[in-house]
Chimera marker file (.cmm) of the C-alpha trace (Angstrom):
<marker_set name="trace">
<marker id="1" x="0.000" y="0.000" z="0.000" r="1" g="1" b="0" radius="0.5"/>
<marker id="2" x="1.520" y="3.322" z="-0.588" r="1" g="1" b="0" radius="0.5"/>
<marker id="3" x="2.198" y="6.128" z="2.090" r="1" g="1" b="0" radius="0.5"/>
<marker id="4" x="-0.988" y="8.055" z="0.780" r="1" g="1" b="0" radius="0.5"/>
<marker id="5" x="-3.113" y="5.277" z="1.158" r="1" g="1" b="0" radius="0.5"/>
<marker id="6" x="-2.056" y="4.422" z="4.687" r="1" g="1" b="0" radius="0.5"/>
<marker id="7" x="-2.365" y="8.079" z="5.576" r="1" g="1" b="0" radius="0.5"/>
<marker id="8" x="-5.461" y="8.457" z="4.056" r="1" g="1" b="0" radius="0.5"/>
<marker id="9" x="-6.534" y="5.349" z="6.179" r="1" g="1" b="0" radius="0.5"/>
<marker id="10" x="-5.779" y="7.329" z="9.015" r="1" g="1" b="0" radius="0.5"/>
<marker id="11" x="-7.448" y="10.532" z="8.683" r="1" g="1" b="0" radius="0.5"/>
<marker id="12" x="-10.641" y="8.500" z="7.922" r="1" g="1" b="0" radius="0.5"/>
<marker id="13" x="-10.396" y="7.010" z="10.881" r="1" g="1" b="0" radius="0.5"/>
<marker id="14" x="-9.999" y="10.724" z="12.712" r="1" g="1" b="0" radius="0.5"/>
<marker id="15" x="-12.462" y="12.007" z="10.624" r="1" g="1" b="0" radius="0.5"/>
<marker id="16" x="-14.872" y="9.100" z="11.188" r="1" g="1" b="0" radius="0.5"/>
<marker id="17" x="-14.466" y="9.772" z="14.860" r="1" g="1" b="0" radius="0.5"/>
<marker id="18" x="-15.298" y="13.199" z="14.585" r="1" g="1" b="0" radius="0.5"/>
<marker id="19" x="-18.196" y="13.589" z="12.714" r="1" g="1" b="0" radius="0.5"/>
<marker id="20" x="-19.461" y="10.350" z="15.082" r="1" g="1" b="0" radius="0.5"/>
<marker id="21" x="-19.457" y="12.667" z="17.550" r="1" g="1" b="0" radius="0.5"/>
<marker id="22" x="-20.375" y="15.639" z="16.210" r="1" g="1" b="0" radius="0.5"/>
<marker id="23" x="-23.768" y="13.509" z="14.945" r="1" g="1" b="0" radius="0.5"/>
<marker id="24" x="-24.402" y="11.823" z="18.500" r="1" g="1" b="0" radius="0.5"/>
<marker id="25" x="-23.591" y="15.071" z="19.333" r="1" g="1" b="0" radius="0.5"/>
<marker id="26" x="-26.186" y="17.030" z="17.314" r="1" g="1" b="0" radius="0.5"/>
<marker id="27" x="-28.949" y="14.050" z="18.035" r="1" g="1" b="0" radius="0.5"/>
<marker id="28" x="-29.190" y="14.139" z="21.629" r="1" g="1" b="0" radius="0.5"/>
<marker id="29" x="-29.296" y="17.807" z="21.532" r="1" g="1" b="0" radius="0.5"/>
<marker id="30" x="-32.457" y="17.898" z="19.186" r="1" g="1" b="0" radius="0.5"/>
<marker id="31" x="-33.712" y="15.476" z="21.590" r="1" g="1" b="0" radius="0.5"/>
<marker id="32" x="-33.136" y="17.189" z="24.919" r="1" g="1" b="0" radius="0.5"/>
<marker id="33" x="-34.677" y="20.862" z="23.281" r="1" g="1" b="0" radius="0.5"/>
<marker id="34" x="-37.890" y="18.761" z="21.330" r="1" g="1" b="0" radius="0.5"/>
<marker id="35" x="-38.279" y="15.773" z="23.764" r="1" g="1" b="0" radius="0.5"/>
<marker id="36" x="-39.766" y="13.959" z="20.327" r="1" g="1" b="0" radius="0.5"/>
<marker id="37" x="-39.481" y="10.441" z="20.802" r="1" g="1" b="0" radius="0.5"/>
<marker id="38" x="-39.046" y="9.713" z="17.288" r="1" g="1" b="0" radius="0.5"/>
<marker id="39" x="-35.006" y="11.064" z="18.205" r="1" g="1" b="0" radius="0.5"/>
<marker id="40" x="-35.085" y="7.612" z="19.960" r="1" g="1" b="0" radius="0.5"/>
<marker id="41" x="-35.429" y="5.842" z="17.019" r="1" g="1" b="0" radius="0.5"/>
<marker id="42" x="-33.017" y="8.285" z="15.266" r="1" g="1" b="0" radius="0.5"/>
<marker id="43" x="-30.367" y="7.866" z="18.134" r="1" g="1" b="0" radius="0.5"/>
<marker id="44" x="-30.447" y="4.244" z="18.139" r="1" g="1" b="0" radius="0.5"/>
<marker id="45" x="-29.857" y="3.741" z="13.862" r="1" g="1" b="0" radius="0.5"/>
<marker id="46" x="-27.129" y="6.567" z="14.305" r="1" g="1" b="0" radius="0.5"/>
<marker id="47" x="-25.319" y="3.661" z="16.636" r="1" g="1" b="0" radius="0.5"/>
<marker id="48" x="-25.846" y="0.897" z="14.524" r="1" g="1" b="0" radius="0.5"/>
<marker id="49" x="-24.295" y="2.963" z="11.455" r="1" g="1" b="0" radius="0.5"/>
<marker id="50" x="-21.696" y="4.634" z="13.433" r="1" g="1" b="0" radius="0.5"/>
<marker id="51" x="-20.768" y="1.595" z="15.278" r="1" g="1" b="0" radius="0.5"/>
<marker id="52" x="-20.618" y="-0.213" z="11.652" r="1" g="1" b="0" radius="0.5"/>
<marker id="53" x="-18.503" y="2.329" z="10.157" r="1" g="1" b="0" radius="0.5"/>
<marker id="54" x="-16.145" y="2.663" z="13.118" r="1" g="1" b="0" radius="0.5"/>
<marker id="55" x="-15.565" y="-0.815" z="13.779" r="1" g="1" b="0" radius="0.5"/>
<marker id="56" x="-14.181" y="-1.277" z="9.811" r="1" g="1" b="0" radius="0.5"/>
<marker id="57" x="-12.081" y="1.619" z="10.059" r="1" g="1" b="0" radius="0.5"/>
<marker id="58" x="-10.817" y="0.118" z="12.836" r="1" g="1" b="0" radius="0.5"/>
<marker id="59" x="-10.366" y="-3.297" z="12.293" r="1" g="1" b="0" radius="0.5"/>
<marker id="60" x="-8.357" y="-1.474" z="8.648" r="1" g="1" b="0" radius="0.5"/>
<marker id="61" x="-6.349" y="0.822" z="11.175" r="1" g="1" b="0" radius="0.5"/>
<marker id="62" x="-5.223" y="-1.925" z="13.062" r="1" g="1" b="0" radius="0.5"/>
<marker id="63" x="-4.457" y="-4.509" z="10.730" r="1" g="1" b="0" radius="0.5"/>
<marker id="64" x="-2.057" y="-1.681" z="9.306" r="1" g="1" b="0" radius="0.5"/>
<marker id="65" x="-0.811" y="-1.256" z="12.274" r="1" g="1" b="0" radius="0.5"/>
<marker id="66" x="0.230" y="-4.552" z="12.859" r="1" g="1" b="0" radius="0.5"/>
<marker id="67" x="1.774" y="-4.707" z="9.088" r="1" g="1" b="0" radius="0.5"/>
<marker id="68" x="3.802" y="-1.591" z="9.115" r="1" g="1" b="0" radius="0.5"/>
<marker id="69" x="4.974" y="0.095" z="12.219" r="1" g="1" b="0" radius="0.5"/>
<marker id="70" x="6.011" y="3.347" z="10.212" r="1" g="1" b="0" radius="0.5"/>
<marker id="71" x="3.579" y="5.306" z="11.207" r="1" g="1" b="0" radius="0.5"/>
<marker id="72" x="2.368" y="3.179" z="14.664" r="1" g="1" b="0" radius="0.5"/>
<marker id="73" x="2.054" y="6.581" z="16.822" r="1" g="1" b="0" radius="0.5"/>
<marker id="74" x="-0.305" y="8.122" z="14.205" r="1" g="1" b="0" radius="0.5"/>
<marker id="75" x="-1.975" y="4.543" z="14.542" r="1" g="1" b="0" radius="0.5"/>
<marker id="76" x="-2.468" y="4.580" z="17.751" r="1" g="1" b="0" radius="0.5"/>
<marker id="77" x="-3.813" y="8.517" z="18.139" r="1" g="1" b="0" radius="0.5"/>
<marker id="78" x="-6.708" y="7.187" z="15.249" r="1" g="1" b="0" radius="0.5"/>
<marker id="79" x="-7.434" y="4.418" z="17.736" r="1" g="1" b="0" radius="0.5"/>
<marker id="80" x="-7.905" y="6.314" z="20.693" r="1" g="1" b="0" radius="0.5"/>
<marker id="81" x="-9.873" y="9.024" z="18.609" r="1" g="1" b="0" radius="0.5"/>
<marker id="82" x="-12.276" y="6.164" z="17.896" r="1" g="1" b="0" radius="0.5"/>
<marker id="83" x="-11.779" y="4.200" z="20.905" r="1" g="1" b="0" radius="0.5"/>
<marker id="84" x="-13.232" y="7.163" z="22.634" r="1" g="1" b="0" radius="0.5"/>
<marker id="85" x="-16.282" y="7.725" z="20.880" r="1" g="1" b="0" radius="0.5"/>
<marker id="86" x="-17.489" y="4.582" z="22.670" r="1" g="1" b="0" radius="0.5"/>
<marker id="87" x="-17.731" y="6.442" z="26.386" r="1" g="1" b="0" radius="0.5"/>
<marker id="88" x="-19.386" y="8.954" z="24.982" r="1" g="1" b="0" radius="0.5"/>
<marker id="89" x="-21.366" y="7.161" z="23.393" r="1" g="1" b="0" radius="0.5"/>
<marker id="90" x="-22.527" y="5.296" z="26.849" r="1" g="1" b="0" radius="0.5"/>
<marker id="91" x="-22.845" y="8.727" z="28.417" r="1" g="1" b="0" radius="0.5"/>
<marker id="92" x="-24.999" y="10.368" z="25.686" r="1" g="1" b="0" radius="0.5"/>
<marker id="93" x="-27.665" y="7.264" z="26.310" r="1" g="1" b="0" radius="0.5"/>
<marker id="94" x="-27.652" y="7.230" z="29.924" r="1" g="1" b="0" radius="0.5"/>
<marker id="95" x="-28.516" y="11.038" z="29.345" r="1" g="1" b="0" radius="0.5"/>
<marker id="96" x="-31.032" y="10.669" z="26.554" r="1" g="1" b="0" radius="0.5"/>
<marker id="97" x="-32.642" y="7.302" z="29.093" r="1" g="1" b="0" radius="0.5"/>
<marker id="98" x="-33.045" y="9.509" z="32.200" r="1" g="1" b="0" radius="0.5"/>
<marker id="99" x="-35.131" y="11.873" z="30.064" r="1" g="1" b="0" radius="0.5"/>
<marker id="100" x="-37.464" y="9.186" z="29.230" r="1" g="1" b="0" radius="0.5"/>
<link id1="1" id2="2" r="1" g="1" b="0" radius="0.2"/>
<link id1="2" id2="3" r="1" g="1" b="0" radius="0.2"/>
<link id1="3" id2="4" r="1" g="1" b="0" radius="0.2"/>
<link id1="4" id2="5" r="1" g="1" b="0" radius="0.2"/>
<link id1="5" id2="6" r="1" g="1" b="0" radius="0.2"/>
<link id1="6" id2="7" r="1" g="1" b="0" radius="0.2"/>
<link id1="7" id2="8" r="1" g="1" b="0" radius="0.2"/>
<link id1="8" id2="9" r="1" g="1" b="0" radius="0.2"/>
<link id1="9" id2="10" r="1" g="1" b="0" radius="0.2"/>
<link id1="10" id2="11" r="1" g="1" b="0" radius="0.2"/>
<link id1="11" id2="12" r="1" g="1" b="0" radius="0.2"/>
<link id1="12" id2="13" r="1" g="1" b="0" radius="0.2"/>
<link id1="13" id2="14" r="1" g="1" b="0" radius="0.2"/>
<link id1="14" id2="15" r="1" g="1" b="0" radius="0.2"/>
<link id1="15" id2="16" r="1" g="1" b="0" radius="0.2"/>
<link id1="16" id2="17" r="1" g="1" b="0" radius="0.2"/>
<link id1="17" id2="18" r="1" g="1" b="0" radius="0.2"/>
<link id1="18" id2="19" r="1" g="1" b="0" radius="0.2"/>
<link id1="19" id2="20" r="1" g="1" b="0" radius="0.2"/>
<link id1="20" id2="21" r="1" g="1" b="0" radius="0.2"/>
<link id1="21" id2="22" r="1" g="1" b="0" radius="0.2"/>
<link id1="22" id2="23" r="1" g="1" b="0" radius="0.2"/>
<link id1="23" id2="24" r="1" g="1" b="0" radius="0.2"/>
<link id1="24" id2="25" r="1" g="1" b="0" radius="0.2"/>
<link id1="25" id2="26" r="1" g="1" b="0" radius="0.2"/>
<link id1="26" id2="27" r="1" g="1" b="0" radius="0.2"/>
<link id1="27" id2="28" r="1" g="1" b="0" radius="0.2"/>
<link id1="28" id2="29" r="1" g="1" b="0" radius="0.2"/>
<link id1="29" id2="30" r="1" g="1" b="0" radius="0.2"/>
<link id1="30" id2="31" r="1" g="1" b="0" radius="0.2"/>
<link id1="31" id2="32" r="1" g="1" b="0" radius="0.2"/>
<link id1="32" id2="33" r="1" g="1" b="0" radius="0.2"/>
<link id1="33" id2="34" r="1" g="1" b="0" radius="0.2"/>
<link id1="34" id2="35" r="1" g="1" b="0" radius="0.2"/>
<link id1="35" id2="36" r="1" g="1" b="0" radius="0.2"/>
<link id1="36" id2="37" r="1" g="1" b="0" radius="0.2"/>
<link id1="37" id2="38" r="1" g="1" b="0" radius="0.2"/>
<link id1="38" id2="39" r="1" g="1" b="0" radius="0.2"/>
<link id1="39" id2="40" r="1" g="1" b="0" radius="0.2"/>
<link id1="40" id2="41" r="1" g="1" b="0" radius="0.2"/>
<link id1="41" id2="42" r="1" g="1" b="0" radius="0.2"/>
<link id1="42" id2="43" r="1" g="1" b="0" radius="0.2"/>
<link id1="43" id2="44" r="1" g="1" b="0" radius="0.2"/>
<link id1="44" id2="45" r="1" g="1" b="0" radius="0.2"/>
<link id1="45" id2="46" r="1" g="1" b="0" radius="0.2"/>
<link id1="46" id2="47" r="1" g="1" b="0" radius="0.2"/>
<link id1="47" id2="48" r="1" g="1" b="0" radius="0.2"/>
<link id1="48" id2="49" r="1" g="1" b="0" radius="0.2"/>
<link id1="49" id2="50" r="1" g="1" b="0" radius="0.2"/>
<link id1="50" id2="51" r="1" g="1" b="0" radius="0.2"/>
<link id1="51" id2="52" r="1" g="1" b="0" radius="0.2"/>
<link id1="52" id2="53" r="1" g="1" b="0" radius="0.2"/>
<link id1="53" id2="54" r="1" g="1" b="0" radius="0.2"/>
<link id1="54" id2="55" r="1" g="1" b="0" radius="0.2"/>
<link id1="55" id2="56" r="1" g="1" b="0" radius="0.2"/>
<link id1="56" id2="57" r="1" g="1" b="0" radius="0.2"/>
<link id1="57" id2="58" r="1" g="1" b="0" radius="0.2"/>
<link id1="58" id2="59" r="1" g="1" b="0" radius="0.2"/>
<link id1="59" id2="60" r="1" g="1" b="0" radius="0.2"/>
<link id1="60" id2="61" r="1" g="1" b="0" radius="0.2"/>
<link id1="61" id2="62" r="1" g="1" b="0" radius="0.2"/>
<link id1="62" id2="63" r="1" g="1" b="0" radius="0.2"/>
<link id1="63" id2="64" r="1" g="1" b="0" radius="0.2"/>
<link id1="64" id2="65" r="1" g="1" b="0" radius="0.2"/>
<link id1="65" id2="66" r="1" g="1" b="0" radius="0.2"/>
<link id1="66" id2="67" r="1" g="1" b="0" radius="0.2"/>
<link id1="67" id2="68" r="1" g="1" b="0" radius="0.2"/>
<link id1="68" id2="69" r="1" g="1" b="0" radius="0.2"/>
<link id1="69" id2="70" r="1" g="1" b="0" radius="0.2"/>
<link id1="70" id2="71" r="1" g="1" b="0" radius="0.2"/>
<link id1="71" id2="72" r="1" g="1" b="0" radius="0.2"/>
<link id1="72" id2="73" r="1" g="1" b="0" radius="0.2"/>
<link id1="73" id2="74" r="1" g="1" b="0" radius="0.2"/>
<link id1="74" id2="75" r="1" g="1" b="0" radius="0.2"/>
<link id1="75" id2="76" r="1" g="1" b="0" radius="0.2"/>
<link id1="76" id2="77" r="1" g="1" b="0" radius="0.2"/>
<link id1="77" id2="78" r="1" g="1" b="0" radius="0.2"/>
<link id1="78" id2="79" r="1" g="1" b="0" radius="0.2"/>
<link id1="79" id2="80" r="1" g="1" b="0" radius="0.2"/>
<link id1="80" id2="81" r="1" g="1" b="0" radius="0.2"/>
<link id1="81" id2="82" r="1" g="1" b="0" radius="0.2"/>
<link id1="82" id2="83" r="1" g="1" b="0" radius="0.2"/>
<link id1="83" id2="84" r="1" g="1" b="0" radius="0.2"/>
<link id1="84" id2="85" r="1" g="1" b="0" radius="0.2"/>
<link id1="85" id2="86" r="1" g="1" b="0" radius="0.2"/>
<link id1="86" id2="87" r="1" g="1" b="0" radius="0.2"/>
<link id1="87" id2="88" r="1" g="1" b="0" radius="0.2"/>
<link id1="88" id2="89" r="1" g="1" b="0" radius="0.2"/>
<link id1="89" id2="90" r="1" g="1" b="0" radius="0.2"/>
<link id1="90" id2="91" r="1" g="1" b="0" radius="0.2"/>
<link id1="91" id2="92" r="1" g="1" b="0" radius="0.2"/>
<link id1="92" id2="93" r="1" g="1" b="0" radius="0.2"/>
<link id1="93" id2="94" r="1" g="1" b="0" radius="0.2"/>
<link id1="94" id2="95" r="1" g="1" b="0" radius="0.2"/>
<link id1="95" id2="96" r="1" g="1" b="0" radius="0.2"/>
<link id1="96" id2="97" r="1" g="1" b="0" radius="0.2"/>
<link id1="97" id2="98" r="1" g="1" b="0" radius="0.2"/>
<link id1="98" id2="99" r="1" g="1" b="0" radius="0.2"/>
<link id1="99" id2="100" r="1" g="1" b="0" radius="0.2"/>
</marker_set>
């Protein structure tokens, strides 16, 4: 793979991470101002998808990782950025369940 690829790899994964959050983000907002219960429904696809998305980007970022350790410390900062999103992802449902 060349160095563009595997770099690109990498800021997919950060920008994967981001907008993840940003969305969640966004979601249980609308939810907390409307109280519409159809942002349930919303909330809980936005997880599947995100949690699809993030776990291939992963799974890619870490099977790199394993094959080349070139660039293992931008690696392991993609990791964490998606690694992270799972927390907040726990804390943005035990919000969004208390308001139930």
């Amino acid at each position: 793979m060349k160095i563009t690829e595997k770099l690109n790899l990498i800021n997919a994964g950060k920008k994967s991470a981001l907008y993840s959050a940003i969305g969640g983000s966004v979601i249980l907002l609308i939810f907390m101002l409307t109280k519409a219960n159809v942002m349930i429904g919303v909330g809980l696809y936005y997880i599947g998808v995100a949690f699809i998305i993030n776990s291939i980007l992963l799974l890619g970022i870490l099977l790199e990782l394993i094959l080349n350790l070139r660039y293992w410390a931008k690696y392991i900062t993609t990791i964490i950025y998606l690694v992270l999103n799972i927390p907040l992802c726990i804390g943005f449902c035990t919000i969004a369940l208390q308001f139930i």
